[in-house]
N, C-alpha and C positions, 0 to 999 in steps of 0.2 A: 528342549531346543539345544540346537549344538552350537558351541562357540561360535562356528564360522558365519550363524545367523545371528551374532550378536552385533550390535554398532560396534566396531573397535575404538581404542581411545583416539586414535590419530584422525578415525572421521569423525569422532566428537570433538578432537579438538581443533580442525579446520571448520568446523559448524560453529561453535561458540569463537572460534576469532573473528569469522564472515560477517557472523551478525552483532558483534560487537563495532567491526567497522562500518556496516551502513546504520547500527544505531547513533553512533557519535555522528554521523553526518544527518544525520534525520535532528536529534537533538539539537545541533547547531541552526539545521532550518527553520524548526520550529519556535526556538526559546523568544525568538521577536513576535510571533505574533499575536502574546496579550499583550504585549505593550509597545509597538512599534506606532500606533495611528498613534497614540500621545505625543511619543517621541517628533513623529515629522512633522508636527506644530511648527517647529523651528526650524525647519529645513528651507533655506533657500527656494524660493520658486513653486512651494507645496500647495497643493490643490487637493481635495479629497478625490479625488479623481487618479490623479497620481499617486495618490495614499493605496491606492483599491489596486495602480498598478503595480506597486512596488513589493507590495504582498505576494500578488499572484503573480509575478512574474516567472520565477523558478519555474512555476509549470509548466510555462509554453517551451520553455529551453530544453527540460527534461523530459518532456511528452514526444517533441520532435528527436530529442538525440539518441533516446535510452535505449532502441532497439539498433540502431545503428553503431552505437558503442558497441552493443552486444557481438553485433557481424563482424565486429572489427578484430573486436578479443580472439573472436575465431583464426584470423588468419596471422594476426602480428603476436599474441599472446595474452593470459588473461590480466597477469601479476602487473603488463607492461599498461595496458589499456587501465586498468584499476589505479593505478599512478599518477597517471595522466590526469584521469578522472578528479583525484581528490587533490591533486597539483591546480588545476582549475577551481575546484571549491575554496581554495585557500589562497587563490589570487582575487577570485571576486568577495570575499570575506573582506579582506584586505583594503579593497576596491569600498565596499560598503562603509567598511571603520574609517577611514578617510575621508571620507568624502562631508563636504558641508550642506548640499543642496541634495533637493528628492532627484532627480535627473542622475547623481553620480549612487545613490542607492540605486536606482534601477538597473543600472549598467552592472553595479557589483552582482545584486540579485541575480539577471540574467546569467554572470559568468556563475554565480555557485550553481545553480540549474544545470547548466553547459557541463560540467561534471558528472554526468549520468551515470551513475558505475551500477544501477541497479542490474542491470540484464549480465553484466559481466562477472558481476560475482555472483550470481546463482549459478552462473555455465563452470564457475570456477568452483563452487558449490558441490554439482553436478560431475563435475571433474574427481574430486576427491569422497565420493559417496559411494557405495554399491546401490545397484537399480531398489533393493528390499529394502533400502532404509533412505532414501530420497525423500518420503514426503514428509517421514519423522523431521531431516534437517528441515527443511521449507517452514516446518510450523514451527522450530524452534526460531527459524530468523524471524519470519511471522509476529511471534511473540514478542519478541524482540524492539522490532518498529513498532508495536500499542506500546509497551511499556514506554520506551523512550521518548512516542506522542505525550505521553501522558506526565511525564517528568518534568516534561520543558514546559507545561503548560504551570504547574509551580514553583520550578524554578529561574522562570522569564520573569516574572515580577522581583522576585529576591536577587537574582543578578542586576537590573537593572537600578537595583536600590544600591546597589552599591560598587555594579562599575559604569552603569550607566548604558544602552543602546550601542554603543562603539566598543566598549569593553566587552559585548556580546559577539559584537562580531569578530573582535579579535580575539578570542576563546573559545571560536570557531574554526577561525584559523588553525587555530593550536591544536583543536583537536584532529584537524585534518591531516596534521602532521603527525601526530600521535597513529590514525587512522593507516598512515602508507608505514609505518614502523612496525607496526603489529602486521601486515600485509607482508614483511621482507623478512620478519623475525620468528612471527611464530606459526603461520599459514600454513603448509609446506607444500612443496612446490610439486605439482601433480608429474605424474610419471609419461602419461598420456590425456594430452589433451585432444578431445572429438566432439564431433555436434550432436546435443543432448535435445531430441526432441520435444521431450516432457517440459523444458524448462526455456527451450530460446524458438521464437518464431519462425516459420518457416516461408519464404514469400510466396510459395508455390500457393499455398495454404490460406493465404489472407484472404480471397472472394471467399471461398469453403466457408470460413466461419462467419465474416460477415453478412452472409445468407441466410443466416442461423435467428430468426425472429425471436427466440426465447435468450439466446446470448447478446442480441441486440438490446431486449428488456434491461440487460443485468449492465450493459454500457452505460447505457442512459442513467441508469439509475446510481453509478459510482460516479459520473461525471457529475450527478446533480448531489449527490453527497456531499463532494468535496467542493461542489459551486456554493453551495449553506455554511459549509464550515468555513469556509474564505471568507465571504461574506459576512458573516456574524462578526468572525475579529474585527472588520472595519467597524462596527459598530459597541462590541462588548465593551471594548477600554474606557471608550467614551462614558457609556451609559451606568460602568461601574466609578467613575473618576468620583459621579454627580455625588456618589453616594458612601463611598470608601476612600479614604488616601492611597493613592498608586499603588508603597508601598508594600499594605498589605493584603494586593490582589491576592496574593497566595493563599490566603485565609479562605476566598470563597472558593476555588479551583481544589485543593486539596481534598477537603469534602467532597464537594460534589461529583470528582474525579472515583473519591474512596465507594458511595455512592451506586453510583455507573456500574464497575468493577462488580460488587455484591450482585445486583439486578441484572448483571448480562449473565453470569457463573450459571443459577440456574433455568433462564430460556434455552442454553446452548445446547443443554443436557436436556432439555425438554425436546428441542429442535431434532437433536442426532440421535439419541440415543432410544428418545419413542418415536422418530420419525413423524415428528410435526413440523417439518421444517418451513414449507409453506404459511400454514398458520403464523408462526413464529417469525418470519421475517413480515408478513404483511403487517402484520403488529408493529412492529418496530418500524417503519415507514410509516404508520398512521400516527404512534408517540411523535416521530420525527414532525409531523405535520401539526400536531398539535405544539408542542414547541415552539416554534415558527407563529403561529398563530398569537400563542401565549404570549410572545416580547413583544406585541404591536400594542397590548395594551398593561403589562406587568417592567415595562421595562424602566420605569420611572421612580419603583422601589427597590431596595435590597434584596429583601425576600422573594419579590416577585425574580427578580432576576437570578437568583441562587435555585429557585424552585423549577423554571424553566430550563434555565442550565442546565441541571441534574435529569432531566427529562429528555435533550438536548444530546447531553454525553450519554448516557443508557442505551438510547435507538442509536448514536454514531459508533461504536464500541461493538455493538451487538451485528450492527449494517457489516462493518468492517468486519467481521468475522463469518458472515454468514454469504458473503455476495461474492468470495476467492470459492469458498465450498462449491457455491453453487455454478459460477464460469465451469469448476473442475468437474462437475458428475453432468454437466451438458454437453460442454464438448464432446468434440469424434474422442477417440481411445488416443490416437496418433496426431492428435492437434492442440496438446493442452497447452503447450511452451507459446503456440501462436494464440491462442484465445487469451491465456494471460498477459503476451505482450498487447494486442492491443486493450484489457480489461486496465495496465496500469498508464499505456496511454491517455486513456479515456478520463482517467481518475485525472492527471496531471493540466491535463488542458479545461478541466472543470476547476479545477483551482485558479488557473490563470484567469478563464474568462468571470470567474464568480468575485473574483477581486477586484477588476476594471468595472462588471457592471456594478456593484454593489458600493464601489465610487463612486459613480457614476450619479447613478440616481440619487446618494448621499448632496453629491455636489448641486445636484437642480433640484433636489424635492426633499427630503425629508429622513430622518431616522426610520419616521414610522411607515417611507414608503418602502424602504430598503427592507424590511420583515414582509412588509405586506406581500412585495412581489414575490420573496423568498417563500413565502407559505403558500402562495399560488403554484409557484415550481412543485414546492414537495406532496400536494395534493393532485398534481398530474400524477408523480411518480408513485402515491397511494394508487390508481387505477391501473396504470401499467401492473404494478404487482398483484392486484388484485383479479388481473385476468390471464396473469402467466398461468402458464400448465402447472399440473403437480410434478415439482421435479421426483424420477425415478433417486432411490437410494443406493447408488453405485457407487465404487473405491475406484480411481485406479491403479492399475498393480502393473509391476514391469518384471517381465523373465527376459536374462541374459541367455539366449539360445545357440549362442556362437553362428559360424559360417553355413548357410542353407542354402541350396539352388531355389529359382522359383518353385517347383515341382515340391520341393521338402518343405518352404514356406507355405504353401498352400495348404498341402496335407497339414499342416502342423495345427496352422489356425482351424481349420475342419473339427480337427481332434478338440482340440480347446473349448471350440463354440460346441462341442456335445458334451461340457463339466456342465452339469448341477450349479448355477451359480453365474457363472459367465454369459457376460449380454455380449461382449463386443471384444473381437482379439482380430488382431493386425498385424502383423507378421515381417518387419520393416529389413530388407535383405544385407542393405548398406550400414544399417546401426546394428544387426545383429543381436535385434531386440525384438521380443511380444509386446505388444503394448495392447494392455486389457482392462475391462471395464468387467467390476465385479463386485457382487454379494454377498458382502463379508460370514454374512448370513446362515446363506446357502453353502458355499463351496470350499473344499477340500484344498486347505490350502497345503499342506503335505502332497497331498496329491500335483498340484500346480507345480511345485517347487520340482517335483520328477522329469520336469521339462528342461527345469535349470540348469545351466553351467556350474 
């Protein structure tokens, strides 16, 4: 392979600063929600109701802004919009740490939400990437956001042993300042910024895929993800208090976390690499259901609840890696940037509304009804999965093909769709892109690359 198809350092290192800055902002999201339902005990005005909102609130803010920030980045700039963005996460941080009553956490919550910079930095991602090493970045930020899920979830307990709930949120703050310093410092500033189809929505395109009954499965099913995992924190703190001292939740999370980790490594490689990827996610959605099931009547013990846990993170960890795959090899070839904006949509406003209800019904009914319902959710989404199609095993791949009249795009993708390998080539005039769907399998990728710029 010749250098010029290697990553160079400069897109490795706009890839590892990208996703170093929406990991601090993901970590800062996250670090409150094993220990925030404790915490608004004392909160002016607090209702577990408002406990369920205060949680999931970020979602509704970032579900409605995230692809609008993205459009915006288009026309005023990404570095500018990205600013903004985390200038907003560190005023409603600020907002949160302040404040005495649930009412002014919710307001903070909502403004760190209001900072949506996800869609912005991937275009700005997208920006500094060549079309051949685009997905390699994606998985590397990818990686990135589990890892840092996964941090906050033991180091919210140990932060809040010793600064407390508000010290959280101000070390949010901080990191969102840290966040736009790495963004002005060590980023670098794209030569040509353009609209990157693969990675930012298209509006033309939003009926298209929401047409699409098998990418509607995989909606449903991340909105009901993140509805169980919102949901759970309003309940986990609680039902671990009964039985552990706050401070060291850490103790159980670590494990079960290390756990998870081991047990999703080899499904993934079961999933991709023998192509059982079907098998492999309906499984993990049936754990997930079992889990859900298991805290209505194990949630009363340590063990019980360490054991569901670890059951709990396994299917969420595995879900989350296998339901971005699967949005990607459904999709059209030329719609992936719009199927993923609305897939993280979907995800964001099932956090919101899984917070409120799972309050909700906390606040009128019970611990044991807020699982209950939650295992009825994840048992719909076991048959949804269960009657999706066999996803096909497709990559998609991007040829930079320079300037073509329609007549030369046509012919082009003609030629394409007669490779060995190739299900689907698109031929887009104005990005001066192939955008293809193919069989890593099957086809010549030497061969493909002869079409390249």
């Amino acid at each position: 392979m010749t250098t010029s198809h290697k990553i160079t350092p400069n897109e490795l290192r706009a890839t590892l600063a990208l996703a170093s800055i929406i990991s601090l902002r993901m970590l800062g999201l996250f670090m409150i929600l094993p220990v925030f339902a404790l915490y608004a005990e004392r909160l002016e005005g607090v209702t577990t109701t408002l406990v369920g909102v205060a949680i999931g609130i970020y979602g509704l803010t970032q579900g409605i802004l995230q692809i609008p920030f993205g459009m915006l980045s288009d026309h005023f700039g990404r570095k500018r919009i990205i600013t903004i963005g985390l200038l907003l996460f560190a005023m409603g941080s600020v907002i949160a740490a302040l404040s005495t009553s649930i009412i002014g956490v919710i307001i903070g919550r909502a403004v760190q939400g209001g900072g949506a910079i996800a869609s912005a930095s991937l275009a700005l991602t997208a920006d500094l990437t060549r079309e051949e090493h685009r997905v390699k970045a994606m998985a590397i930020i990818g990686m990135s956001i589990g890892m840092s899920f996964m941090l906050a979830m033991v180091l919210g307990p140990i932060f809040n042993h010793w600064i407390g709930v508000p010290g959280i949120f101000w070390l949010t703050a901080v990191f969102a300042i840290v966040a736009i310093a790495i963004l002005h410092l060590i980023v670098p500033q794209p030569i040509k910024s353009s609209f990157h189809r693969d990675t930012e929505p298209v509006p033309a395109q939003f009926k298209r895929v929401l047409q699409n009954t098998q990418l509607l499965r995989l909606y449903a099913g991340v909105f009901l993800l993140h509805w169980l995992m919102t949901s759970l924190f309003i309940e986990l703190p609680i039902a671990l208090r009964m039985q552990l001292d706050v401070s060291l939740h850490w103790q159980v999370y670590l494990p079960v976390l290390l756990i998870a980790v081991v047990v999703m490594i080899p499904f993934i490689i079961i999933a991709e690499k023998y192509r059982h990827l079907k098998l492999v996610f309906v499984g993990a959605v049936g754990l997930l259901s079992f889990s859900q099931m298991g805290f209505i009547y194990l949630h009363q013990g340590l063990f019980g609840i360490a054991f569901m846990l670890a059951a709990f993170f396994s299917a969420f960890n595995l879900l989350e890696s296998l339901l971005p795959s699967l949005v990607s090899r459904i999709s059209p070839a030329e719609s992936k940037g719009t199927a993923m904006g609305i897939y993280s949509s979907s995800q964001f406003f099932g956090a919101f509304l899984g917070g409120v209800c799972g309050g909700w019904l906390h606040h009128h009914y019970s611990m044991e009804v807020v699982f209950a319902f939650s295992a009825g959710l994840a048992v719909v989404w076991f048959f949804l999965a269960v009657t999706m199609q066999k996803p096909c095993y497709l990559t998609n791949y991007m040829l930079n093909v320079g300037a073509l009249n329609p007549t030369q795009a046509s012919k082009l993708s003609q030629q394409l769709l007669q490779m060995p390998g190739v299900a689907e080539a698109v031929v887009v005039i104005e990005d001066e892109i192939a955008y293809l769907k193919i069989d890593r399998r099957q086809v010549d990728q030497t061969a493909l690359e002869k079409f390249s710029l």
